[in-house]
N, C-alpha and C positions, 0 to 999 in steps of 0.2 A: 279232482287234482290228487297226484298220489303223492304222497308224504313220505316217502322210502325209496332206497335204489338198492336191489341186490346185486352186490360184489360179490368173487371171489379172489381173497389174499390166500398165499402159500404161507404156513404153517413157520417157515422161513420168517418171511416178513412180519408176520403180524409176532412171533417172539423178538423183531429187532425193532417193534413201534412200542413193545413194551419196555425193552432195555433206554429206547432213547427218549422214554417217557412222554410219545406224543400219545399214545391212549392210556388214559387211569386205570387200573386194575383195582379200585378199590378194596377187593375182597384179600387180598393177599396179606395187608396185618391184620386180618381176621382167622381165628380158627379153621382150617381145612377139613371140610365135614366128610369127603370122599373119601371111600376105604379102599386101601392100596390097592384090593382086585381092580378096585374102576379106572384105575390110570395106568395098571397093566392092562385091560379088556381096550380103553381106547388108544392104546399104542400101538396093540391088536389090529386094531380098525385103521387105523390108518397106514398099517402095514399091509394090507390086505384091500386098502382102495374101498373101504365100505364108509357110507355117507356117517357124520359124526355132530349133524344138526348146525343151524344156525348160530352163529354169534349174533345180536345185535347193542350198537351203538348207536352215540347220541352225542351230538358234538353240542355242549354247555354254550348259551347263547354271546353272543359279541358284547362285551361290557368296553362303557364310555372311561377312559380312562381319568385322573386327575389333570393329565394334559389336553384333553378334549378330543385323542384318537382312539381308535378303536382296536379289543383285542383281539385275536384270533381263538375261539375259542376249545379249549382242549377235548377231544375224544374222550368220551368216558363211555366202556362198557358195562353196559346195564344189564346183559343177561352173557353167560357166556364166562363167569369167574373162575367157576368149579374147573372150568378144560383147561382154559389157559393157566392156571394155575398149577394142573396137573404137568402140562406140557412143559411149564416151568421149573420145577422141580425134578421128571425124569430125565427130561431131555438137557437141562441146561445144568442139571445138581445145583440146585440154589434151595435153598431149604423154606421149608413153611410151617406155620403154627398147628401143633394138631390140640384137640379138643381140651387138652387137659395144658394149652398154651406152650407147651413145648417146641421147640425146634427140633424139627425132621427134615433128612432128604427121604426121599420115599425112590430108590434105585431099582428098576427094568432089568434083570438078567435077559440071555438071548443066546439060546441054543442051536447053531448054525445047523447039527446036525439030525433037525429036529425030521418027523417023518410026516406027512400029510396030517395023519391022522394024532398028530403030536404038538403043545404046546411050545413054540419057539417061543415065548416071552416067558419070563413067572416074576414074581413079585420076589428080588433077592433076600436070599436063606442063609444059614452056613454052608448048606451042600454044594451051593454055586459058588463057594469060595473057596472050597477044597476040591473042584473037579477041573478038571484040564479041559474039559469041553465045555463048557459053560461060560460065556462072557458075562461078566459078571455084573460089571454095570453101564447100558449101553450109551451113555452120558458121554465117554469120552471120544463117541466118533464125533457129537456134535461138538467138540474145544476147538476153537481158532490151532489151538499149537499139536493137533492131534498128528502124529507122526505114522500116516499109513503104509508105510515102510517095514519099518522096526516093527511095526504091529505083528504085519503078516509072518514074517520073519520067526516072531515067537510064539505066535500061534501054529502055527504049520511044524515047529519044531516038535511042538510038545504032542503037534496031532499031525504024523506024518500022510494019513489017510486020505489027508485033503491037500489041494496043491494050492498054491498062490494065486494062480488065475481063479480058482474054482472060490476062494477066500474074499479074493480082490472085488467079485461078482456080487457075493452075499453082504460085504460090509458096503458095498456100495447101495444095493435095496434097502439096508436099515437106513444111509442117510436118507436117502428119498424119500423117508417121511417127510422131512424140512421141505417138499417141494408139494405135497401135498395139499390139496387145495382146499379150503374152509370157505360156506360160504356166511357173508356178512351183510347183515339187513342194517341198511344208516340211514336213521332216520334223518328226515328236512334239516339243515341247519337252520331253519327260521320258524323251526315251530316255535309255537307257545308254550311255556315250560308246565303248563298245567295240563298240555295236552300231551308231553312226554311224560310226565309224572301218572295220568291214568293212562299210558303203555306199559309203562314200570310195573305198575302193582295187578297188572290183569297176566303179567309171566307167571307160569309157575316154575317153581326151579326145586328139583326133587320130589315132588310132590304137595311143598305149601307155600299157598298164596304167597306172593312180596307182596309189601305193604308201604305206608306212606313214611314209615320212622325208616324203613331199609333204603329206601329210595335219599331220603334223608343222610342216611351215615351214608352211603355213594359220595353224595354231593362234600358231604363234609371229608372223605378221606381224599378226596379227589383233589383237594384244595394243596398247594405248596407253601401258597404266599401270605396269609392270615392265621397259621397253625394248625390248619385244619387235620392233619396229618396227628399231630400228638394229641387233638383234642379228641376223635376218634379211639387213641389208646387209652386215654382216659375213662372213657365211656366204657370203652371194653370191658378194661381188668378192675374199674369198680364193680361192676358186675358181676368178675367172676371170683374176686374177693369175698364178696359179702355170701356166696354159697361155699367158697372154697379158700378158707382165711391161712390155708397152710400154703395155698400157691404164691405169698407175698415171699415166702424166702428163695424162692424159683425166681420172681420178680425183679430181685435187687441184685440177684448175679448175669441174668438175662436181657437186660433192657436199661444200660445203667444210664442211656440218654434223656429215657422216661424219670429215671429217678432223679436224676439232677434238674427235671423240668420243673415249672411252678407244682405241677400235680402231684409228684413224688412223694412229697408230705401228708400231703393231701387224703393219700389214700393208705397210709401206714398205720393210721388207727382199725384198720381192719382186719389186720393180722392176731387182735383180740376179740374179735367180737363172735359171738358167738347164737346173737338172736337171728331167727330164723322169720319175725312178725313182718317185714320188711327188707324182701330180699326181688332188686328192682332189676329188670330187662334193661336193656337199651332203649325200649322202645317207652317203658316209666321214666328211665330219665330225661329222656327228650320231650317229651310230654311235659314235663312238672317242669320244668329249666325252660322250655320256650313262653310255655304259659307264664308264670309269673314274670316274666321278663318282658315278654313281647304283648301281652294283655290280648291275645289270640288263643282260638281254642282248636282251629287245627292245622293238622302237620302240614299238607299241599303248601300252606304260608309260609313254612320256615324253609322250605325248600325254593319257592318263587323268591324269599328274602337273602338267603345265602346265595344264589346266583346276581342280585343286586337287581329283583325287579321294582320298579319304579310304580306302586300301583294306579297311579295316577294317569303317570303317560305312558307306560305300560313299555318303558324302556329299559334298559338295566345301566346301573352307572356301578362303578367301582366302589363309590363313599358307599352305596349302600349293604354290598355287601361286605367292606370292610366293617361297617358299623354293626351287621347282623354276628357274623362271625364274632364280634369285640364281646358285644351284650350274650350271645349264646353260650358264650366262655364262663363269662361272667354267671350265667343261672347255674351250667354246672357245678362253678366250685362254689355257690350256693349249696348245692345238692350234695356233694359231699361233704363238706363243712361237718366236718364231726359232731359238736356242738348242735348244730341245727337237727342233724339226722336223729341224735341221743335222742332230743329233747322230744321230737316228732314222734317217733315209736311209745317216748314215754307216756306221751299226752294219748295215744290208742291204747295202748294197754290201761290207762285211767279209766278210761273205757266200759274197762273187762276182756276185753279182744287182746287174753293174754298169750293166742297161740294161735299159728298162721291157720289152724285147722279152725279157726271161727271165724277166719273173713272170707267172705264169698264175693268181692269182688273188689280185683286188682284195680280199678277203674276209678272206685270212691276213696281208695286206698291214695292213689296216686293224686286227686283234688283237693284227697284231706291235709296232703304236704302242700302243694302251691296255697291254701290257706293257709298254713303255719308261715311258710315263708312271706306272703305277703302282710303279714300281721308283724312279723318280727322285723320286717325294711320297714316298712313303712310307720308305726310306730301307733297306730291307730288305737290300740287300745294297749291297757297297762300290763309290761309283762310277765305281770303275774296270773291273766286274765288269759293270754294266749291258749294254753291248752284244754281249758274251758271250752271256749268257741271252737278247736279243733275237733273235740272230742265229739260236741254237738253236732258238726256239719257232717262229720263221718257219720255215726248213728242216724242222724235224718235222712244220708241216701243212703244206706245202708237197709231205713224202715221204709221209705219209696221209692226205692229200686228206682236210683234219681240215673245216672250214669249204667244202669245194666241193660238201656234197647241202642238209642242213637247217640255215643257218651259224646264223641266230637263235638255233635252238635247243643246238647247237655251244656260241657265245658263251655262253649264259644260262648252261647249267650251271660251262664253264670260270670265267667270273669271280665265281660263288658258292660253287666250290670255292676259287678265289685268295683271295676273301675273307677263308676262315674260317682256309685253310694257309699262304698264301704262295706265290711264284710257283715259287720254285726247289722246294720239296715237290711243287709238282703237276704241274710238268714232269717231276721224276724218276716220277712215278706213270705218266702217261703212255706218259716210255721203255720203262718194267718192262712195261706192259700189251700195248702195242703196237710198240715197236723190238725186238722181241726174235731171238734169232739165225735164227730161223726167216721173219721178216723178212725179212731183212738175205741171207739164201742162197735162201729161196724167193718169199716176196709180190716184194720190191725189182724181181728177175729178172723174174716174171712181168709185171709191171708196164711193165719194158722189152719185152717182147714186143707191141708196136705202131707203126704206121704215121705216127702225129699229130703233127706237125709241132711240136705244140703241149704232149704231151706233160710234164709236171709232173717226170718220172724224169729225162728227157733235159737238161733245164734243170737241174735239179740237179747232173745229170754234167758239163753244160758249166762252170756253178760251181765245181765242184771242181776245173776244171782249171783254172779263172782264180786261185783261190785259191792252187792250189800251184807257180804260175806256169811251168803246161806250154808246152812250145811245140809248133805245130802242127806236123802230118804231116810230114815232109822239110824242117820248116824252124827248125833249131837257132837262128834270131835271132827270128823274128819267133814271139810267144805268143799264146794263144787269146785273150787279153784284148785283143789288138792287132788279130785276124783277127775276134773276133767283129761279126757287121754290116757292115765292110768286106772283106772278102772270100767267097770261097763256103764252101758244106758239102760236100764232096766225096762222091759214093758211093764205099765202100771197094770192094765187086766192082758197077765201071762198071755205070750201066741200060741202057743202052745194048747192053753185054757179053750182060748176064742176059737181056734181052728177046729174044734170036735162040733163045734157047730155050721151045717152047711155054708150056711147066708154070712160067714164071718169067716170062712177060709179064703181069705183072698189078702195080699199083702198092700196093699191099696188101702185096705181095712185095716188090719192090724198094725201095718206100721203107720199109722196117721202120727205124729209130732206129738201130737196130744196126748201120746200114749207112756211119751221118754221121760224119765226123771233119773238123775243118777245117783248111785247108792254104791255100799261100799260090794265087793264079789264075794264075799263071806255072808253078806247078808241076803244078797241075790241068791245064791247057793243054798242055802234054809226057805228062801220063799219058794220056791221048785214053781208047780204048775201051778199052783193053789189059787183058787178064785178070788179076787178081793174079799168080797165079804165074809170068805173063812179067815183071810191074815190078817186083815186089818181089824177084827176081831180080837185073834189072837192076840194082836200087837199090843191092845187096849186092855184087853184083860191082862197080858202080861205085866202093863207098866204101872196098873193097878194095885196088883198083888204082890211083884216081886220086884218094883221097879226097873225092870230089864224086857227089854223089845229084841227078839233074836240074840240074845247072850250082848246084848249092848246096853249097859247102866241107861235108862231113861224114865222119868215120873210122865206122868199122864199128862201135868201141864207141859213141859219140854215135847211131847207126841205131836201136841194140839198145834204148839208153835211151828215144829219140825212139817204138820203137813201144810198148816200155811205158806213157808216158806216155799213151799215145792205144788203151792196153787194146786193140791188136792182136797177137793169135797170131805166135808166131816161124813155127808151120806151115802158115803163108798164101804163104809161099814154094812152095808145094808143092799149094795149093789152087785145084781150077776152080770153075766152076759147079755139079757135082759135090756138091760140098763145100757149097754156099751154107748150105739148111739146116739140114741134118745136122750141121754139123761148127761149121763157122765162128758162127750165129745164135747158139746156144746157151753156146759158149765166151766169145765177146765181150761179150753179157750178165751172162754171170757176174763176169766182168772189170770191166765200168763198175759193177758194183750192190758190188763188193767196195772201188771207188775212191769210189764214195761211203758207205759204210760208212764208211771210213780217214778222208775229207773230213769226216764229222757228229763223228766222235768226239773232232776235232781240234778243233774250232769254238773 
């Protein structure tokens, strides 16, 4: 059975199904990501008869209404935004969001007298507003009240070269674009919405994948009747607040419908803020707002729920998705609840994870807020405990990389077990399962046995040294919390050192994890290439004699503690390359996975 029928609508029609809002356009109070060449290049094309690719659509299934009949349900295009959007904006002058949320028309000039080998479109300049030849923005042949009379009349004056018929000719080919024909792949109206939903995300549009949140915001811009239209804006420009808190005074002159909405308030605490530890997608906040709300862990559901599917009878009624859209509302302004959001970010940075360059994954970032959130509705433990248990759950999948393979599937079961136990039950289930001492002496270790910069272990360890407020290598004032990102990471035995040795020239070797401790760049700077067991020598006899380790005040006990904090061997005084390793990889390892062992259990 084929599940599709290819149409062709004229370019005409399908701009007068968007005006009379029988197909959704979703994407249009969204950012217009196409750059002016590409909506002059396809005005190009379809001046010129060249194919401009598929639209396709999906007509949203028939919902039983409160009266017992049935809707008709709306045209939503699902792939297909970027053109008509374009077409929108050149052809009709109706303006669109560009990246930085702005309103733009983005205007087509159109040079009649252009030569084969010449551009008749360009993207309008100044030059095409100071030249006689140049129409300047071809929008007004398409206005209902376009007067092609008078047109020619002063065109032909100003360009006696060309005559009225030869004028009347060429403005007549630019409209004929509007007759141009688009072709449109429409899906069954009786699919299943799980089966239009894996259509959806198997598109690519520019080059990356759509996914289950975009298919999502579709559904939810699509909507008239439950808000879904402002709660989409919502989504939006939290978003693009919390990267860009100077776009809020753009916002309040721009959109003053948004601001008078419930959200408007909502999102004005963001025009201070200024942490960068928690700065969410659309696709986190949809995530963290359906989950604690809906106690589902993935998106396909909020999309089958927002169209009112019945999972039961596998029908769609209207209560349902008025109820879905009620509650989705409701997790958003959750989510940006000022308050809530502060408190969330505070409880990760308790952490240590005081800089978005120590969290490797958006995923546990994103689970660790629906635990805050559902710990602070639900009331389950005492609030002063909350960020306690937040900080834990983060750092656990943080150390077992809980959320970094199948996270949907992760989430789903996690917050259907919280459900039924409660958070602090399923956390301890968790620890018993998986932190167990064999963990902790062997997985933790092995874990540290790599080169990636980026590493999930090492971040941890640097965490716990910001938590217990270490100070870095040879520098009794200054702490890792104060060196992390402003200063370097120093290699413990120099690459420099290691690479004059064949068997040890490889960065795979020399940048092992095991190797980074941070110190201050004055003091990096004085160690040069030098082997351990000439500096750290030095360093000892220095603190001995003169109390001073590289020009930095420090006694021999201060040394001793200075390298414990920083999980290096006292028998690195004694260590070459030799040693790398044999001796040194293996001991230092075990070192940092026993300090973060110490660091989780303290939390």
């Amino acid at each position: 059975m084929q599940n599709y029928e290819i149409n062709k609508y004229s370019v005409g029609t399908i701009l007068n199904y968007v005006k009379n809002k029988d197909i959704a356009i979703p994407e249009i109070q969204r950012p217009f990501v196409w750059k002016n060449k590409q909506v002059r290049d396809l005005i190009d094309s379809l001046y010129r008869g060249f194919p401009v690719g598929y639209l396709i659509i999906s007509q949203n299934p028939s919902v039983k209404l409160k009266d017992g009949t049935l809707s008709k349900g709306k045209k939503v295009l699902i792939d297909g935004q970027q053109r008509v959007t374009a077409l929108m904006t050149s052809l009709l002058g109706l303006k669109v969001l560009d990246s930085s949320y702005k309103e733009k028309v983005v205007k087509i000039a159109f040079n009649p007298f252009a030569a084969d080998d010449e551009e008749c479109f360009e993207v309008q300049d100044s030059s095409h507003l100071k030249s006689k030849k140049w129409i300047e923005d071809i929008s007004i042949f398409f206005d209902t009240q376009f007067d092609m009379f008078g047109f020619m009349q002063r065109y032909c004056a100003d360009n006696p070269e060309i005559t009225q018929k030869q004028m009347y000719e060429i403005v007549q080919r630019v409209k004929s674009i509007e007759n141009r024909d688009i072709g449109v792949i429409e899906l069954a109206s009786d699919l299943d919405t799980d089966i239009v939903t894996n259509v959806f995300i198997r598109i690519n549009s520019q080059g990356t994948t759509l996914s289950q949140a975009d298919f999502a915001m579709s559904k939810i811009a699509a909507d008239e009747k439950f808000g879904g239209n402002m709660l989409r804006k919502a989504i939006d420009y939290f978003c693009h607040l919390a990267t860009e808190p100077s776009f809020y005074h753009t916002l309040e002159t721009s959109d003053k419908e948004f601001m008078n909405s419930q959200f408007g308030k909502k999102v004005s605490w963001l025009k201070d803020d200024n942490s960068d530890i928690y700065d969410p997608s659309y696709e986190d906040m949809l995530r963290v707002s359906f989950i604690h709300m809906f106690s589902r862990g993935k998106l396909k559901d909020l999309v089958s729920l927002l169209s009112g599917r019945d999972f039961e009878t596998k029908d769609y009624k209207e209560e349902i998705a008025e109820e879905s859209f009620n509650k989705l509302t409701e997790g958003i302004l959750h989510f940006m609840h000022e308050y809530y959001f502060e408190q969330f970010v505070l409880a990760i940075k308790s952490a240590g994870f005081i800089s978005s360059r120590l969290i490797t994954s958006q995923s546990a970032l994103d689970f660790a807020y629906v635990i805050y959130l559902k710990l602070m509705l639900t009331g389950e433990v005492d609030k002063t405990q909350i960020k306690h248990y937040v900080a834990k759950w983060f750092v656990m999948s943080i150390l077992t990389g809980r959320y970094s393979g199948s996270a949907e599937t992760a989430m789903d079961k996690d917050i259907r077990d919280i459900n039924a136990k409660g958070v602090v039950a399923c956390l301890r289930d968790i620890e018993a399962a998986h932190l167990s001492d064999t963990f902790w002496k062997v997985g933790l270790v092995q874990r540290l046995d790599t080169s990636s910069v980026n590493s999930p272990a090492l971040m941890a360890y640097f965490a716990a040294q910001i938590v217990s407020g270490d100070k870095g290598l040879f520098s009794p004032t200054s702490t890792v919390a104060n060196l992390f990102g402003a200063s370097d990471v120093h290699h413990i035995f120099p690459k420099a050192y290691l690479r004059k040795t064949n068997e040890l020239d490889q960065k795979t070797i020399y940048n092992q994890v095991a190797n980074y401790t941070y110190l201050d760049t004055p003091v990096n700077i004085a160690i040069g290439d030098d082997a351990p067991n000439q500096y750290f020598k030095q360093a000892f006899e220095s603190a001995r004699t003169s109390s001073t380790v590289f020009g930095v005040p420090m006694t021999e006990t201060e040394l001793r503690q200075n390298l414990k904090e920083n999980c290096i061997p006292l028998e690195i005084v004694d260590w070459n390359y030799g040693n790398y390793i044999t001796d040194f990889l293996p001991r230092r390892r075990e070192l940092m996975a026993a300090k973060i062992e110490d660091y989780y259990k303290k939390l």
